[in-house]
C-alpha atoms as an extended CHARMM CRD file, in Angstrom:
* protein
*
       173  EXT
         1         1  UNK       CA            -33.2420000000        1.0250000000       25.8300000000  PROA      1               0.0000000000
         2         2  UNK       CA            -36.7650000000        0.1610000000       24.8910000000  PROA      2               0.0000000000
         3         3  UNK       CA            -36.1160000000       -1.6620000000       21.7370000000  PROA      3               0.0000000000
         4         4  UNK       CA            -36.0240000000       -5.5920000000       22.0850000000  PROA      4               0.0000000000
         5         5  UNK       CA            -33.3480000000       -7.3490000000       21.3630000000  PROA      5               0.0000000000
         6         6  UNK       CA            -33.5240000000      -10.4280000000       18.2850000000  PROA      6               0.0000000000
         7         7  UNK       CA            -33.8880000000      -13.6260000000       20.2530000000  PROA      7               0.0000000000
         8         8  UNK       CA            -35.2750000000      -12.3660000000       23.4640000000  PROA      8               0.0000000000
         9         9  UNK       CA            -37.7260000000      -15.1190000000       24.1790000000  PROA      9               0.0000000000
        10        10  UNK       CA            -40.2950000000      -12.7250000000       25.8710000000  PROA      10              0.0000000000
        11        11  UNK       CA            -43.9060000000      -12.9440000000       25.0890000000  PROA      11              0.0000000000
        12        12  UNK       CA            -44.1670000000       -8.7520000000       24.8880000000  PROA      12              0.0000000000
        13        13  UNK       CA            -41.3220000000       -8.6070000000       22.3330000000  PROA      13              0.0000000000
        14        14  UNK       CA            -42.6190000000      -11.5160000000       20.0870000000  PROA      14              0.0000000000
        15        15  UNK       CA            -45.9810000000       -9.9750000000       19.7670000000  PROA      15              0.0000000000
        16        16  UNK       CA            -44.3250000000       -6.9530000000       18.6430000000  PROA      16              0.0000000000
        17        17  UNK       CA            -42.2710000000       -8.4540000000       16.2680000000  PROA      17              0.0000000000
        18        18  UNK       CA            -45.0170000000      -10.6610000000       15.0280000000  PROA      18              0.0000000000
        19        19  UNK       CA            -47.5940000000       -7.8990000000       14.5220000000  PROA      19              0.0000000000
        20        20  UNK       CA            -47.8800000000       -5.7210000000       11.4550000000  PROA      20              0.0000000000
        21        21  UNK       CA            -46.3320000000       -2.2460000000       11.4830000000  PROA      21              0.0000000000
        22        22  UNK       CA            -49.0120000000       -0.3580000000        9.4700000000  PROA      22              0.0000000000
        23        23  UNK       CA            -47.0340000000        2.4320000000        9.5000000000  PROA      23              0.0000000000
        24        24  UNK       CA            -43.3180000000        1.6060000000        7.8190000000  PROA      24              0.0000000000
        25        25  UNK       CA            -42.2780000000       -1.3590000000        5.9260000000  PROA      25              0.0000000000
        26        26  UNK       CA            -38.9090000000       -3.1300000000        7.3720000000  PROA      26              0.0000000000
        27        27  UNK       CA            -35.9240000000       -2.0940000000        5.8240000000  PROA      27              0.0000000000
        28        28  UNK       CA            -34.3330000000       -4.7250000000        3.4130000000  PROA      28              0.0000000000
        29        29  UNK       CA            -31.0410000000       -4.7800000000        5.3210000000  PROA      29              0.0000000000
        30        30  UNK       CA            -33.1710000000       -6.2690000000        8.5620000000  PROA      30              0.0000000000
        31        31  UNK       CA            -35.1540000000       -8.2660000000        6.1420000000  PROA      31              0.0000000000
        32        32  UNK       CA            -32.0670000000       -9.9500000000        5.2000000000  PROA      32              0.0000000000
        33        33  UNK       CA            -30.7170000000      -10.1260000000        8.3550000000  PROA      33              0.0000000000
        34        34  UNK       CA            -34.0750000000      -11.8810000000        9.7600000000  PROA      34              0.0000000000
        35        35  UNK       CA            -34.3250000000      -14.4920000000        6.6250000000  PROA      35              0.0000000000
        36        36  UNK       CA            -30.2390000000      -15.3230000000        7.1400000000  PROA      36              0.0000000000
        37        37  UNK       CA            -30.5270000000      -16.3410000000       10.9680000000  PROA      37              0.0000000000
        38        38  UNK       CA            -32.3030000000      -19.4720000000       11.2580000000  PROA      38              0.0000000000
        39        39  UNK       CA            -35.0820000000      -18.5530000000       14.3880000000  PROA      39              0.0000000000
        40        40  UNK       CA            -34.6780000000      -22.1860000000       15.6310000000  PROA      40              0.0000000000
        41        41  UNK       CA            -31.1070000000      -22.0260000000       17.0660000000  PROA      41              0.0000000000
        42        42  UNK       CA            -30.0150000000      -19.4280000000       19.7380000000  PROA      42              0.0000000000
        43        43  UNK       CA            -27.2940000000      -17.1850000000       19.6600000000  PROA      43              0.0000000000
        44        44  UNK       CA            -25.1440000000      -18.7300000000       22.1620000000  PROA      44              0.0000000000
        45        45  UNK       CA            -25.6690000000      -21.4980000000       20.2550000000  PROA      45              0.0000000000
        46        46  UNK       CA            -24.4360000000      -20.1200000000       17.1000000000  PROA      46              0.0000000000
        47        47  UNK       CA            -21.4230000000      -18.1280000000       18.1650000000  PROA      47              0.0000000000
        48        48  UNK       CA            -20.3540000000      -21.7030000000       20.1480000000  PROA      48              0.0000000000
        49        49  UNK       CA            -20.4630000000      -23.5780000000       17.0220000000  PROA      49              0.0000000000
        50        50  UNK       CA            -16.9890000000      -24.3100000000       15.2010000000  PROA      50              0.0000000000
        51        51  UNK       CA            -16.5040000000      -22.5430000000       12.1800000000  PROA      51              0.0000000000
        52        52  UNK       CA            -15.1120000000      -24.2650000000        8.9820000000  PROA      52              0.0000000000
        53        53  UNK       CA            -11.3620000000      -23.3090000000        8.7670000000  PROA      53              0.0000000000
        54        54  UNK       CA            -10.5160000000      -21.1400000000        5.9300000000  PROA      54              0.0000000000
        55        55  UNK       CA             -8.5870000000      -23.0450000000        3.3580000000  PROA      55              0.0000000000
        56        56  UNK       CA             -6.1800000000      -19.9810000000        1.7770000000  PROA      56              0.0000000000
        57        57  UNK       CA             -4.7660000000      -22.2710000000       -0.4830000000  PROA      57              0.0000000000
        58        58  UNK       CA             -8.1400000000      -22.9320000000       -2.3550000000  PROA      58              0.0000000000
        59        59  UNK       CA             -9.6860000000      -19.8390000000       -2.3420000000  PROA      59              0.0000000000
        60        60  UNK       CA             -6.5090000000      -17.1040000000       -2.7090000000  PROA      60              0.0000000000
        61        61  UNK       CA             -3.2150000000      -18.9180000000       -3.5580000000  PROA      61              0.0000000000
        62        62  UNK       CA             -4.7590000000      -22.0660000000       -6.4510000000  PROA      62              0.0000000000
        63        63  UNK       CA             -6.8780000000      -18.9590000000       -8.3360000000  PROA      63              0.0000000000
        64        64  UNK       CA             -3.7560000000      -17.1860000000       -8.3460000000  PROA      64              0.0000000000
        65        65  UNK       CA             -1.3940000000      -19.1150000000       -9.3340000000  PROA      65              0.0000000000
        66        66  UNK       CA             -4.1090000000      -20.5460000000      -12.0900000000  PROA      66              0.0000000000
        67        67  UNK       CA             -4.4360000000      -16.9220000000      -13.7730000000  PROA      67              0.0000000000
        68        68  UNK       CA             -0.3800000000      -16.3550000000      -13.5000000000  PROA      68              0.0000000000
        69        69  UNK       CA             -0.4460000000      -19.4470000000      -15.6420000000  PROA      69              0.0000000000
        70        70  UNK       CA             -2.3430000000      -18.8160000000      -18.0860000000  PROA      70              0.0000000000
        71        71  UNK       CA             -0.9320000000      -15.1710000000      -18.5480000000  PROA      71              0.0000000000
        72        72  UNK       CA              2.3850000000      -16.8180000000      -18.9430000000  PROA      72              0.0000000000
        73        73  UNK       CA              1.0130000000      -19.1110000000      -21.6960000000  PROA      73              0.0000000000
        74        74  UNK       CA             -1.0130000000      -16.0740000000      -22.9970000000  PROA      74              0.0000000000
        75        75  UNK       CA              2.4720000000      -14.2400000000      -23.0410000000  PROA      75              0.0000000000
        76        76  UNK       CA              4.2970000000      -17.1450000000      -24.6970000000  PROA      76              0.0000000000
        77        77  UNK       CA              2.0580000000      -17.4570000000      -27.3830000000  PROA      77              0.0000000000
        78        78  UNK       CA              2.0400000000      -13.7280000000      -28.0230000000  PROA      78              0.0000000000
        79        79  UNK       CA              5.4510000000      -13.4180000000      -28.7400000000  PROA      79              0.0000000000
        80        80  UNK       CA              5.5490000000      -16.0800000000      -30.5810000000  PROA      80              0.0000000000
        81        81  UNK       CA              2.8690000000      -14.6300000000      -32.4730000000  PROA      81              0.0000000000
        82        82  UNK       CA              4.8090000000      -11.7860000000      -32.7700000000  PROA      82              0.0000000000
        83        83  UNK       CA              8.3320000000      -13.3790000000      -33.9710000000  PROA      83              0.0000000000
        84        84  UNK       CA              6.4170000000      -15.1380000000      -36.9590000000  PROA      84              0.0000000000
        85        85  UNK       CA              4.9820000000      -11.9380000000      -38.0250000000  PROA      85              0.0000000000
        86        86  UNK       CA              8.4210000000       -9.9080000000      -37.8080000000  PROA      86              0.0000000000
        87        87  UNK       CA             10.2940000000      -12.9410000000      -39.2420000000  PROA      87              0.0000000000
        88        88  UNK       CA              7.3890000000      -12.9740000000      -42.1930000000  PROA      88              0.0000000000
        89        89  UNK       CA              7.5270000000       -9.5270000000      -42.5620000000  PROA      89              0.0000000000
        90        90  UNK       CA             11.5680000000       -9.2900000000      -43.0090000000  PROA      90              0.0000000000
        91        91  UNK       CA             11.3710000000      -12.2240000000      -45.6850000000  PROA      91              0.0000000000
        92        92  UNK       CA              8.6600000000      -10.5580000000      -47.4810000000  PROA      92              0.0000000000
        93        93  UNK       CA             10.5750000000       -7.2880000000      -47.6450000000  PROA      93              0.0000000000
        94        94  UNK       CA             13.6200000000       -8.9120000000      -48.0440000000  PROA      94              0.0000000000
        95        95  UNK       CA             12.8260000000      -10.9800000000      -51.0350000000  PROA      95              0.0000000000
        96        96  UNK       CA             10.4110000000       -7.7240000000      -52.9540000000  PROA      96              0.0000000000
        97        97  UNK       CA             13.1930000000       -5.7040000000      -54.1510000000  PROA      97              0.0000000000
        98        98  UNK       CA             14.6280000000       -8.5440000000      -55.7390000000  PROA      98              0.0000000000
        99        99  UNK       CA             10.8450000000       -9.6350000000      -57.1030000000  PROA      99              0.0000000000
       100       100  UNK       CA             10.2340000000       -5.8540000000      -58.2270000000  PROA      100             0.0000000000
       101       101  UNK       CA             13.7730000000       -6.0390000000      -60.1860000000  PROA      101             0.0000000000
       102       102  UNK       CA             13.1610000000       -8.9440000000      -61.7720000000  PROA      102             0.0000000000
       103       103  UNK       CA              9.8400000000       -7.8500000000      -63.0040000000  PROA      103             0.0000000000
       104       104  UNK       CA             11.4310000000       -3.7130000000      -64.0860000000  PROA      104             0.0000000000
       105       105  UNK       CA             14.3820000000       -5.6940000000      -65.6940000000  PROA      105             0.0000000000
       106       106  UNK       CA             11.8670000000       -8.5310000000      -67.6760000000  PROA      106             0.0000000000
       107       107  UNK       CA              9.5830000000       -5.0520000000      -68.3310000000  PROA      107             0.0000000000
       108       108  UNK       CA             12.3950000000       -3.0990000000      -69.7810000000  PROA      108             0.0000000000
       109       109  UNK       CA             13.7700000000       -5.9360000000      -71.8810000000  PROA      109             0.0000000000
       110       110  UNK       CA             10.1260000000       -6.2360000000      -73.4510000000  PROA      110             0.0000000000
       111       111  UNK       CA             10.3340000000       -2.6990000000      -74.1650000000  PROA      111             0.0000000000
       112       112  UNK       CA             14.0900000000       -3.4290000000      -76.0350000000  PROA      112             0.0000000000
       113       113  UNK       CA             12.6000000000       -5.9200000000      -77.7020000000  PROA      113             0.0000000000
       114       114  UNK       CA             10.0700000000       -4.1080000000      -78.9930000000  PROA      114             0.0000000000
       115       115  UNK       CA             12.3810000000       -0.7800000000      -80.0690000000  PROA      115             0.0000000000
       116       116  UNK       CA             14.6960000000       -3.3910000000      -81.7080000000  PROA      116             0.0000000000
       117       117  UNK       CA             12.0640000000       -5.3670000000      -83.8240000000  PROA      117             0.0000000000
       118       118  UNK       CA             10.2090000000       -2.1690000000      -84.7860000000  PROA      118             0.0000000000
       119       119  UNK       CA             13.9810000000       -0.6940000000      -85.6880000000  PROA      119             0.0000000000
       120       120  UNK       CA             14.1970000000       -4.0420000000      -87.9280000000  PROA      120             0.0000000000
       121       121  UNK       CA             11.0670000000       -3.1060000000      -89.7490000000  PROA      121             0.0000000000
       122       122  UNK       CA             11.8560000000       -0.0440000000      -90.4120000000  PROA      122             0.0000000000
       123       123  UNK       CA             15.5190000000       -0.9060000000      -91.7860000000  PROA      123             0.0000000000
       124       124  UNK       CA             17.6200000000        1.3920000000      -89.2060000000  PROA      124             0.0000000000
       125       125  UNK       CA             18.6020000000       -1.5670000000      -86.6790000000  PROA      125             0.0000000000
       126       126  UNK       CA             22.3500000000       -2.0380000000      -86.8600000000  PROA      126             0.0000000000
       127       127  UNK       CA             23.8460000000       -5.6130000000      -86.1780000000  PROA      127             0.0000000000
       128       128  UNK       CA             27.1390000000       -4.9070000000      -85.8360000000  PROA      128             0.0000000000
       129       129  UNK       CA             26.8590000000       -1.9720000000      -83.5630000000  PROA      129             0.0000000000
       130       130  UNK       CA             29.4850000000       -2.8400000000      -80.7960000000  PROA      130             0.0000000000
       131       131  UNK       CA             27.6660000000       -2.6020000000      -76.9070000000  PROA      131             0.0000000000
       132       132  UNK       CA             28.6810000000        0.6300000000      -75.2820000000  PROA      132             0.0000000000
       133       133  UNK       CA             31.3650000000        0.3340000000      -72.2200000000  PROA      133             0.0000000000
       134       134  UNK       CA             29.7330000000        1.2090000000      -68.8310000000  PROA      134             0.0000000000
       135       135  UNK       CA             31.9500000000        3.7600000000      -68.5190000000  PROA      135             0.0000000000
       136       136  UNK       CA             30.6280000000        5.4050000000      -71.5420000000  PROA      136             0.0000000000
       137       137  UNK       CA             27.2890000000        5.5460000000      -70.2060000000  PROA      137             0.0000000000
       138       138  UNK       CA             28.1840000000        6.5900000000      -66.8730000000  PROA      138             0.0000000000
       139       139  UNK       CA             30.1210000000        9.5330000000      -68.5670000000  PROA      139             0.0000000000
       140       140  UNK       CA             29.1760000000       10.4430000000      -71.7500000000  PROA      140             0.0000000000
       141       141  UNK       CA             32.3270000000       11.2050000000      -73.9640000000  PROA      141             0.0000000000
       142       142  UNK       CA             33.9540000000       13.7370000000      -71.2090000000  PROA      142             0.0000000000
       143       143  UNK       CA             37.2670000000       13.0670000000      -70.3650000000  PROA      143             0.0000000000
       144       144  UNK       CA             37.7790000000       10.9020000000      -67.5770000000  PROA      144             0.0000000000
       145       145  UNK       CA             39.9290000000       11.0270000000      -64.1280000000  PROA      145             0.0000000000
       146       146  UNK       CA             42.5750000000        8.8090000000      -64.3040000000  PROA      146             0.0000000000
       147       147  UNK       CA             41.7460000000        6.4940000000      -61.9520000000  PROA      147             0.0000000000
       148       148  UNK       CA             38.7050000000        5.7720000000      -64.3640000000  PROA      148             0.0000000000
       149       149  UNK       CA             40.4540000000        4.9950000000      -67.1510000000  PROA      149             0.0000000000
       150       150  UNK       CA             40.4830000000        1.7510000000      -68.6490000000  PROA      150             0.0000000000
       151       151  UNK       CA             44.5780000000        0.2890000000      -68.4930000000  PROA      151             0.0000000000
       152       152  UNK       CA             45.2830000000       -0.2550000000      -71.6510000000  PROA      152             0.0000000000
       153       153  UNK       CA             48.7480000000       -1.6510000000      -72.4070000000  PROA      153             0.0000000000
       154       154  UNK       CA             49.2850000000       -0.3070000000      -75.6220000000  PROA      154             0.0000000000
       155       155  UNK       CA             47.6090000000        2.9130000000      -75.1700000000  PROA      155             0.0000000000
       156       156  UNK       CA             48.8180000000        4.9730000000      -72.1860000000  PROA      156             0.0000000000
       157       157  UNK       CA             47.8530000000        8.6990000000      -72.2720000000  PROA      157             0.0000000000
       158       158  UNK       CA             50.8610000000       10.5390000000      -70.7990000000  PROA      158             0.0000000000
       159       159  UNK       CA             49.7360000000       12.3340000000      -67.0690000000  PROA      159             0.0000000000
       160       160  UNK       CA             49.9540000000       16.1040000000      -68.6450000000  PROA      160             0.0000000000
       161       161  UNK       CA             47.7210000000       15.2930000000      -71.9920000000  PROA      161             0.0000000000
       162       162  UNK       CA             45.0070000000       14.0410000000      -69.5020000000  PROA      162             0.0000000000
       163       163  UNK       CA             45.6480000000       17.7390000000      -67.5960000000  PROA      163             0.0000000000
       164       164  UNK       CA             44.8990000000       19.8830000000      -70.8030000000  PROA      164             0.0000000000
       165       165  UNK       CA             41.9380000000       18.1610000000      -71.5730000000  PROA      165             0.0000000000
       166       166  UNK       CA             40.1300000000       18.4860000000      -68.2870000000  PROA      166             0.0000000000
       167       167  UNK       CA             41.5400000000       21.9570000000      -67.2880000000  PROA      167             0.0000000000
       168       168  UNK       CA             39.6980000000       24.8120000000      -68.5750000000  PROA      168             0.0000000000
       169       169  UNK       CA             41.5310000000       26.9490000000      -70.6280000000  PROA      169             0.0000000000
       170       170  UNK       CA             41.1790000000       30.6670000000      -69.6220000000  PROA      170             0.0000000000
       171       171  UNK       CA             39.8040000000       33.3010000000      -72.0590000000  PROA      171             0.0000000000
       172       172  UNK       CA             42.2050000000       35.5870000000      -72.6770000000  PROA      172             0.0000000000
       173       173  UNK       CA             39.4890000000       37.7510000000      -73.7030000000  PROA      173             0.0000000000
């Protein structure tokens, strides 16, 4: 092999190494190499010396275990992020149908109000007109099932009467 190796201590191979190559520029990867290698200690020298020991703990295990902690926290305070916002959002859905029936039943009551007073000036709002019965506006004035019809002790409609009434009659057309 003719090329010379790094530390050879030879006079030929340190003028060659000194002297300019007019030619090519050194490649960056020797260039590093060359600056990284102190020229004052020998190779034998180097590969003899004791290296540090690697501490795993500090460099792998401590970074580890410091990011799995604060992912942990991160994940804590995520869900409890996310619990307040499902707990707001039930209360606030819970509590707006109430809210928007309040404000349609204080609306419509206005509205009453208004039809009532503007009856009053007009001389066609009756006092003493009795309430209707729910039942009445549920179902207009057809005749009810029986098991919707108000007991009444005093006035029992016998079970056949009730029959005629909601039976069609056929046309005996």
């Amino acid at each position: 092999m003719d090329s010379p190796s790094r530390h050879d201590s030879s006079p030929h191979t340190s003028e060659k190494a000194s002297s300019p190559r007019p030619c090519s520029p050194p490649s960056s990867a020797q260039s590093k190499v060359k600056t990284h290698l102190p020229r004052s200690r020998p190779l034998v020298e180097l590969i003899g010396a004791p290296f540090p020991p690697f501490d795993c703990e500090t460099a792998v295990v401590l970074p580890f275990q410091d990011e799995a902690a604060k992912d942990e926290a991160f994940k804590k305070e995520l869900n409890e992020m996310i619990l307040d916002a499902a707990l707001e959002t039930h209360a606030w859905a819970s509590a707006r149908p109430f809210h928007e029936t309040d404000l349609a039943t204080r609306k419509f009551e206005q509205q009453i109000m208004s039809v009532q007073e503007q009856e009053r000036d007009q001389g066609t709002y009756l006092t003493t007109r009795p309430p209707p019965s729910l039942l009445f506006l549920l179902f207009g004035r057809r005749i009810l099932p029986p098991f919707l019809m108000p007991c009444f002790p005093l006035c029992r409609f016998p079970g056949p009467l009730l029959g005629t009434f909601s039976q069609k009659k056929p046309d005996n057309g």
